[in-house]
C-alpha positions in Angstrom: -79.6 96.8 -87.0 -81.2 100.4 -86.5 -82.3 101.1 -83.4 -85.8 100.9 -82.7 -86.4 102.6 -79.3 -85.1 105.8 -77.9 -82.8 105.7 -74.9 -84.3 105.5 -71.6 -82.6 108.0 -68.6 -79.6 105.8 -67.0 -82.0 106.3 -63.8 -85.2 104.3 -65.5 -82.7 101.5 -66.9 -80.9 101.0 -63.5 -84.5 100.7 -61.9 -85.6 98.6 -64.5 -82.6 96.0 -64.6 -83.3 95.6 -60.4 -87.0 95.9 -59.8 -86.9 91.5 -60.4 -84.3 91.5 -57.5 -86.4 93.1 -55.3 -89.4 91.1 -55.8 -91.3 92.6 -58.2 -91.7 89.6 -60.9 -94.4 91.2 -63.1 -92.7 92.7 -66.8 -91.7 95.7 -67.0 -93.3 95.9 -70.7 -96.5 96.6 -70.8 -97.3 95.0 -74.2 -95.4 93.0 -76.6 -98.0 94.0 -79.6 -95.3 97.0 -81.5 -92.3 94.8 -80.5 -90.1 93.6 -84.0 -89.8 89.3 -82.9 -86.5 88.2 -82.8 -86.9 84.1 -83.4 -84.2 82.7 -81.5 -83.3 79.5 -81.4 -81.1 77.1 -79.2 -79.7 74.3 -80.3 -78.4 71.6 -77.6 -75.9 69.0 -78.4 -75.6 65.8 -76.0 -73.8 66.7 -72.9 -74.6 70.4 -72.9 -72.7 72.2 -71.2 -75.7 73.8 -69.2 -73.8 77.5 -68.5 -73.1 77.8 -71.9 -77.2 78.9 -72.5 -78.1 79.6 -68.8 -76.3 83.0 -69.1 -76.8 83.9 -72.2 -80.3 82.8 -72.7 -80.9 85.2 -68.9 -79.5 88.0 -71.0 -82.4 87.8 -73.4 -85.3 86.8 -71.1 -83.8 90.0 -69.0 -83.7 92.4 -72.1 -87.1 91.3 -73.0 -88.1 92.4 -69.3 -86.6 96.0 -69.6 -87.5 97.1 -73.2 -90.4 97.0 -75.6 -88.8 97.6 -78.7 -88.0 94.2 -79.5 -89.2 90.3 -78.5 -86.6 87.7 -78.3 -88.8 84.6 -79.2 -86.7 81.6 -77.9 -87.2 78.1 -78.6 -84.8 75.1 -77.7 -84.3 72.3 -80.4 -81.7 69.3 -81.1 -82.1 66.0 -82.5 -83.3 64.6 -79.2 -85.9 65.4 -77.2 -84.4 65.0 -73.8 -80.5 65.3 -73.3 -78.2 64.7 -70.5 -76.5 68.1 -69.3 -72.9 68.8 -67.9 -74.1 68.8 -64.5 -76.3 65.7 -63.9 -79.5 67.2 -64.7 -81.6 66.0 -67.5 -83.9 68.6 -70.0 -87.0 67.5 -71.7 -89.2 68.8 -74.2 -86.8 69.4 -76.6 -87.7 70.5 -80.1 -86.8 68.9 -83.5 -84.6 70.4 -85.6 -86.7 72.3 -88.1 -86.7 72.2 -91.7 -86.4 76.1 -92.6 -85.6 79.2 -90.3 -87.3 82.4 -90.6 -85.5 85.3 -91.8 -83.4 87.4 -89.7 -83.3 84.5 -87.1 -80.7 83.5 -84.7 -78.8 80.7 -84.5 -77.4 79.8 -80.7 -74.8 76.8 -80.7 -74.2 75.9 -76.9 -71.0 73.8 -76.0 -70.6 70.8 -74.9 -68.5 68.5 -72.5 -67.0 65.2 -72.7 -68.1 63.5 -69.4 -70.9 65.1 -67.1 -71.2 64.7 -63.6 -74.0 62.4 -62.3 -75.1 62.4 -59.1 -73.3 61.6 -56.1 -70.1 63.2 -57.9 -69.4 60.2 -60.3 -68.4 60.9 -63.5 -70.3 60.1 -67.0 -68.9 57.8 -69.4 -68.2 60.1 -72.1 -69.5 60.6 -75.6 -71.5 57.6 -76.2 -72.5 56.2 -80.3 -75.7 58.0 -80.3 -74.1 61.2 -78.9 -72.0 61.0 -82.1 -74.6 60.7 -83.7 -76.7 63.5 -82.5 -74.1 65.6 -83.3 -73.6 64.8 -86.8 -77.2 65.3 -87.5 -76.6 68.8 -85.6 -73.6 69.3 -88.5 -75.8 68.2 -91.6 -78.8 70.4 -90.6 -76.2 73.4 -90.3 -75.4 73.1 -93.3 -78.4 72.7 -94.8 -80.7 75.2 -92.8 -77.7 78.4 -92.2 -79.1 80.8 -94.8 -77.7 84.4 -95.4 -79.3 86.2 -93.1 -79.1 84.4 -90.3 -77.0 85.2 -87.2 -75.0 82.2 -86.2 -73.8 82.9 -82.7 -71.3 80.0 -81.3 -70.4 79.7 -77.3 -67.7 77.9 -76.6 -67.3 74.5 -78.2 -70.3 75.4 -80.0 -68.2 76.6 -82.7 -66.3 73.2 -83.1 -69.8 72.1 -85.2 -70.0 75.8 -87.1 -66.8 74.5 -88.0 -67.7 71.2 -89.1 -70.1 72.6 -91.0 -67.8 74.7 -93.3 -70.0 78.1 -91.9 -66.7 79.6 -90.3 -64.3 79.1 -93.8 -63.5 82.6 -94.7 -64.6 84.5 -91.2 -62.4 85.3 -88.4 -63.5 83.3 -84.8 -62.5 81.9 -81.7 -63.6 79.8 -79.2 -62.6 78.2 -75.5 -58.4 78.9 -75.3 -58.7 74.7 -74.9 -60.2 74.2 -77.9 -58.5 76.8 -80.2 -55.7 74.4 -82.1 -58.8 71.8 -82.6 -60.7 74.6 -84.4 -58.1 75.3 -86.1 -57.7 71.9 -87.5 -61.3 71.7 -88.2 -61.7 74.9 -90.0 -58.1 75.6 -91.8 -59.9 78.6 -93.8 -61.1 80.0 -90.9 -59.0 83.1 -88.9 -59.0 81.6 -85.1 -58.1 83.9 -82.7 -56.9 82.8 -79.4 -57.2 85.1 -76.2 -60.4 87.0 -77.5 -63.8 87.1 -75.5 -65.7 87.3 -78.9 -65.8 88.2 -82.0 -68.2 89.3 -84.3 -67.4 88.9 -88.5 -70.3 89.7 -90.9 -73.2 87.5 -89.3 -70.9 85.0 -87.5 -70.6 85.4 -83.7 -68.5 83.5 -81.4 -67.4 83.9 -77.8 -64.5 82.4 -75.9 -65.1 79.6 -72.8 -68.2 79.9 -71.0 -69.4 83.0 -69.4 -67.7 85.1 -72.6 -71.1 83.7 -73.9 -72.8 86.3 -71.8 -70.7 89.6 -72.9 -71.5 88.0 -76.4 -75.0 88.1 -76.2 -75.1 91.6 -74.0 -73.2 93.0 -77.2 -75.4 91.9 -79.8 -78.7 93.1 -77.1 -76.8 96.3 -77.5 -76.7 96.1 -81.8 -80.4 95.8 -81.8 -82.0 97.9 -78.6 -79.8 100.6 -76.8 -77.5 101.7 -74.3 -79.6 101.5 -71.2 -81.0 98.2 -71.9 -77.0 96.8 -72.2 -76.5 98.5 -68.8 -79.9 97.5 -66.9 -79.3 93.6 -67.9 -75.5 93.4 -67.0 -76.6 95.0 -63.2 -79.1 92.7 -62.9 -76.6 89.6 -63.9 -74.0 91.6 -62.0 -71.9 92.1 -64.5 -72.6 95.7 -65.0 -71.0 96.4 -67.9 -70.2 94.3 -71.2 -66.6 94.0 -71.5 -65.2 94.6 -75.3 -64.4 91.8 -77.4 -60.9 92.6 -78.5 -59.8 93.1 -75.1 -58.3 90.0 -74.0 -57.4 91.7 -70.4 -59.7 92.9 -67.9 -61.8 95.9 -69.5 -62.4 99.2 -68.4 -65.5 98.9 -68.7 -65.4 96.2 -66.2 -62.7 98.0 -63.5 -63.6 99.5 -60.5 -67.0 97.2 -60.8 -66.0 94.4 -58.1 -67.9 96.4 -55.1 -71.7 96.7 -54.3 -72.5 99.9 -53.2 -75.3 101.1 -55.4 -75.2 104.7 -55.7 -71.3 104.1 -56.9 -72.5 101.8 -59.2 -75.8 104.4 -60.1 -73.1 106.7 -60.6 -70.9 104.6 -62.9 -73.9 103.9 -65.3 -74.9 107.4 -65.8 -71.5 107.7 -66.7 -71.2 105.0 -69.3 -74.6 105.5 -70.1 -73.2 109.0 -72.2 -69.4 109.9 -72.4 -70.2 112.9 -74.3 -71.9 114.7 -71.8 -70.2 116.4 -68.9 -71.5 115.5 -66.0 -71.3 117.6 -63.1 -70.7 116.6 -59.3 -73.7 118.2 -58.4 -75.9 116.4 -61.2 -74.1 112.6 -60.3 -74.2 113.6 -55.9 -78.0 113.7 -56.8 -78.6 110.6 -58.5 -76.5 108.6 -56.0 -78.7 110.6 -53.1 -75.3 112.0 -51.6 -73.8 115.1 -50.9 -70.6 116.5 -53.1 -68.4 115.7 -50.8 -69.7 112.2 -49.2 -69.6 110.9 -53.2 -66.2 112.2 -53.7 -65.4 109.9 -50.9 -67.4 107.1 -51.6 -66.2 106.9 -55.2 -62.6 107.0 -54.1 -63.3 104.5 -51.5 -65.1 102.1 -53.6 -63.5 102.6 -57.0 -60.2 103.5 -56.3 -60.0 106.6 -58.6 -61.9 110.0 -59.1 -64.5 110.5 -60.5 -63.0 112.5 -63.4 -60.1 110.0 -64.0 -63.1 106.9 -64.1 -64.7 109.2 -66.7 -61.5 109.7 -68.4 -60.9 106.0 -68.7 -63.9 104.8 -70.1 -63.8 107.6 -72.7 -60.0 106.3 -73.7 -61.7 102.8 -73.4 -64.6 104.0 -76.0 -61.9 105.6 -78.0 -59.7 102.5 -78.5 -62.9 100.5 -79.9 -63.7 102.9 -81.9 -60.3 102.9 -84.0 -60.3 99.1 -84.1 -64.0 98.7 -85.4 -64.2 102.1 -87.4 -62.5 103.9 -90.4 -63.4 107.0 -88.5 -60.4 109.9 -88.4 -58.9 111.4 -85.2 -60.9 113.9 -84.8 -64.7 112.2 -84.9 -63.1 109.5 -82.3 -62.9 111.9 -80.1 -65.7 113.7 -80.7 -67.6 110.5 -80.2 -65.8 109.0 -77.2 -66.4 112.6 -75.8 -63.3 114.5 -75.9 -63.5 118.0 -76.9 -60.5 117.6 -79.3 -57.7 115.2 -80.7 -55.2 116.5 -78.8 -57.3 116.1 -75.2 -57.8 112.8 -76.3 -54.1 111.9 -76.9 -53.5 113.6 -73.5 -56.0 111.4 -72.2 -54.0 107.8 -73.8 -51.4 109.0 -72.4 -51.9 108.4 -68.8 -52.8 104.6 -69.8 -51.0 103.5 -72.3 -47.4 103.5 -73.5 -48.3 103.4 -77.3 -49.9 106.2 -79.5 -53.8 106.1 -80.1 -52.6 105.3 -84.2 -51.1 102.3 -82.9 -54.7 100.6 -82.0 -56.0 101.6 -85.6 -52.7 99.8 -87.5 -52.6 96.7 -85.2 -56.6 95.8 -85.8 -56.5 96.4 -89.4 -60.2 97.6 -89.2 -62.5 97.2 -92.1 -65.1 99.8 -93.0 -68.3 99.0 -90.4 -71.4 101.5 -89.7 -70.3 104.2 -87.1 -71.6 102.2 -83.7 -73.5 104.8 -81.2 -73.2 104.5 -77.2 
């Protein structure tokens, strides 16, 4: 989707993604009236498992806090109108299932579980008749409602009743590591791919167990708004920074992250916020409010690395998505991921990883996908 707003400074989207935390619950947007609606909507199967929208569904009420360019209208439906959750505690005022979808509209399938905790610790029965049932009529209005044009975004186990529903035959997926070999089973003309936070093919979108769900939906905030509003919702969730979905190991994007010193992590985001520009000590001591030498120090003590190498890593980091998700050639990689030339970039790899940068392109057998811009 193009983007519809122009970058706010990494300054203004870090304020932005903590003024809540500090107490300030008014929204940030002044007016809704030039936003482009996004109609979103959630569909719960019996025994939801209540993390499965909780995160995600924060990402969008948090986007919609910190940027004006777009409105995520949410609404919750299922075939009942009250359901039991994973975790004892019931939800009410439940929508039906409608007949038709508006265009462009999303289409959340949340997991479930098969016995919920009730209170006092004891466990749930499991899957009664009428949970079957529920979930059946969930399946048959998939399959009659899923138009092209809509995105059908699966979390977790949601994916087992994409499945059911024949909308995953032909498209690549995954879903939680416990559940892969059942997907599988359900969906033989489906590509599931095991050890995978998320993957995205044409407009179906599914995430791996649980609180993938959340880097899901912070990559597809970033598809339709910007940068700054990816960064400003994952520090407010403390996250910080979406994680990539091919990476099956702990990110770059997400190393040196597990500290909480905030002009370090003011720091880090103006990083990320534009590889290609080469930021100066002097310009990054000022927005962390430090001197030269006292950020030197603090990055070293809270991140482990210098500041350069961090840099470095993330722009390698950019660099390897970009050859799995683009048919771009050496040279515009590193242009992008903000490299003066192929060779600085290869120099770059080098330090951390054993294989070549062509050896990312040949092992994700990319397809041709719009250039993606950070």
């Amino acid at each position: 989707m193009k983007k519809l707003s122009e970058p706010r400074s990494p300054e203004n989207a870090v304020a932005a993604g903590t003024a809540e935390v500090r107490g300030f619950g008014t929204n940030l947007v002044a007016s809704h009236q030039k936003a482009q609606p996004i109609p979103v909507f959630v569909v719960l199967p019996p025994r939801l498992l209540l993390l499965d929208i909780a995160g995600p569904l924060e990402v969008l009420r948090q986007a919609n806090r910190v940027q004006g360019a777009v409105r995520f209208d949410v609404q919750y439906v299922g075939p009942s109108s009250e359901l039991l959750t994973s975790i004892g505690i019931t939800l009410a005022a439940i929508e039906p299932l409608p007949n038709q979808l508006p265009r462009e509209a999303w289409v959340v399938l949340a997991g479930d579980v098969e016995n919920v905790m009730l209170t006092g610790g004891r466990t749930g029965p499991g899957k009664s008749q009428e949970d079957e049932a529920d979930e059946q009529a969930i399946v048959a209005w998939l399959k009659q409602t899923i138009q092209p044009g809509h995105k059908l975004i699966s979390i977790c186990t949601g994916a087992l009743m994409a499945a059911q529903a024949g909308l995953l035959d032909g498209h690549a997926c995954t879903t939680h590591h416990l559940s892969c070999a059942e997907l599988a089973a359900i969906a033989p003309k489906a590509r599931v791919l095991e050890n995978r936070l998320y993957i995205e093919d044409g407009e179906r979108y599914s995430s791996a167990g649980i609180t993938a769900g959340i880097d899901l939906m912070l990559h597809l905030v970033h598809q339709c708004t910007d940068q700054s509003c990816a960064i400003a919702v994952a520090r407010y969730l403390v996250v910080y920074l979406r994680r990539s979905g091919a990476d099956p190991q702990l990110s770059p994007w997400l190393e040196g992250r597990n500290h909480l010193h905030p002009a370090v992590h003011r720091v880090q985001d103006t990083i990320a916020s534009d590889l290609t520009k080469a930021w100066t000590l002097r310009r990054l001591a000022k927005i962390a409010g430090a001197s030269n030498r006292h950020l030197s120090r603090l990055f070293h003590e809270h991140v482990g690395v210098s500041i350069a190498e961090y840099s470095n890593r993330l722009r390698v980091a950019l660099a390897q998505e970009l050859l799995r998700e683009t048919n771009l050639d050496m040279e515009h990689v590193a242009e992008q991921a903000g490299f003066s030339s192929p060779r600085q970039l290869r120099r770059a790899w080098r330090k951390v990883h054993k294989t070549a940068p062509r050896e990312a392109r040949v092992r994700a057998h990319p397809r041709p996908i719009p250039t993606r811009h950070f």
